[in-house]
C-alpha positions, 0 to 999 in steps of 0.5 A, spaced: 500 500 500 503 507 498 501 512 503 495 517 503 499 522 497 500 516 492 493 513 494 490 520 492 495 521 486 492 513 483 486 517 484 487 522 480 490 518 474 484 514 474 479 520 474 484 524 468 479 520 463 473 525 466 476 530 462 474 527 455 467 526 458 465 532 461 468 539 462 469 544 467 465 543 473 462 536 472 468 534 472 472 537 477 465 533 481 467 527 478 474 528 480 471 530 487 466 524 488 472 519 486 477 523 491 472 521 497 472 514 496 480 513 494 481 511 502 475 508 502 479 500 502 482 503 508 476 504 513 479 496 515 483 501 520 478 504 523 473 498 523 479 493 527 478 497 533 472 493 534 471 489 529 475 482 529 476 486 521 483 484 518 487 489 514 487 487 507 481 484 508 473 484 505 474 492 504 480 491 499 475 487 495 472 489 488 465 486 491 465 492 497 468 497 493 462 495 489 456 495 493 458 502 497 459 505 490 452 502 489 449 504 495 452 511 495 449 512 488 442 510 490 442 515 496 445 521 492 439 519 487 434 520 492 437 526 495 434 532 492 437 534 486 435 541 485 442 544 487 445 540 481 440 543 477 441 549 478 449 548 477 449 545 471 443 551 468 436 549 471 437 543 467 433 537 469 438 532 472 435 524 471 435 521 477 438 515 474 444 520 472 446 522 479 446 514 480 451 513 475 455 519 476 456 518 483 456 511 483 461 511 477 465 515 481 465 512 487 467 506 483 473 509 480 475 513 487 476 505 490 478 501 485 484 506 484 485 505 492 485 497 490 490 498 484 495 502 489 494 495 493 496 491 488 502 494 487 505 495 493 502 491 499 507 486 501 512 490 504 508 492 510 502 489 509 498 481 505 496 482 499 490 483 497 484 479 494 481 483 490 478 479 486 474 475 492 469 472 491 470 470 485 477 468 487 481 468 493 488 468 489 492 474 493 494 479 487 501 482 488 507 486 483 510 489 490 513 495 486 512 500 490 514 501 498 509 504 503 515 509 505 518 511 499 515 519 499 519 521 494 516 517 489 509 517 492 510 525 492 513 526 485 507 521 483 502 526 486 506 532 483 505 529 476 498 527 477 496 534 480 500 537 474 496 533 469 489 534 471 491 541 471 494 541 465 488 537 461 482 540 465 485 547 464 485 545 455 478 542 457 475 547 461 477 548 469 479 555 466 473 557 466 469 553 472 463 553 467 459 548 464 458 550 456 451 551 455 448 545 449 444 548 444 436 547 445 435 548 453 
């Protein structure tokens, strides 16, 4: 597992495609949506405390990444969505929309957590199943050590500079969403 930087700087990579997708603020949003789980795997930590939980566990799996980018889709859909109306110019947002964008994000955010995992979990930690439950085989590059900070900071820099750099070509410039035609 890298530390929190490199878990933050995989999130980020994983989220540049948001910007050929959408502009401006929908994908800052979307880059948001997905920060906020990019630690997600990690609440083993906070949980073992009083649940016999163990680290690199079920919370590391595809599975639960899933079911929680499920169920927080399903809770953003039933909020009201007027103040994203309202964002993106009064339009009407579906609801199935809010769905799939924040369970999408959600996804991505816990996924990338899991691929950073991948590459370095054997130094401080087992390897993860994250194929669990339709594999229980651990899955292991151990590229990457845990304390390495000047990799998991230069990855982060690189990443940073990147969504910058393509956000600003795609839109974040502005912090606008461009108007489509016949609304």
């Amino acid at each position: 597992m890298v530390d929190v930087s490199g878990h933050f700087a995989f999130c980020l990579l994983f989220t540049l495609p948001a910007w050929l997708r959408w502009t401006g603020r929908t994908s800052l949003a979307f880059v948001g949506v997905a920060l906020l789980t990019s630690m997600l795997p990690d609440v083993d930590l906070f949980l073992r405390s009083f649940l016999p939980v163990v680290h690199h566990g079920i919370t590391h799996t595809v599975f639960f990444v899933g079911c929680v980018a499920l169920l927080g889709g399903a809770v953003a859909a039933a909020l009201d969505t007027s103040r994203v109306e309202r964002l993106v110019h009064d339009a009407t947002v579906p609801r199935r929309t809010v769905f799939g964008f924040v369970a999408g994000g959600l996804f991505v955010g816990g996924v990338s957590h899991l691929f950073a995992d991948v590459l370095s979990s054997p130094d401080v930690a087992l390897p993860i199943r994250a194929l669990w439950p339709l594999s229980d085989a651990p899955l292991s590059v151990d590229l990457i050590y845990y304390d390495a900070s000047l990799w998991n900071a230069g990855l982060f820099a690189v990443a940073v500079a990147l969504h910058l750099a393509v956000g600003y070509y795609r839109g974040l410039g502005t912090l606008r969403t461009p108007r489509v035609e016949g609304r």
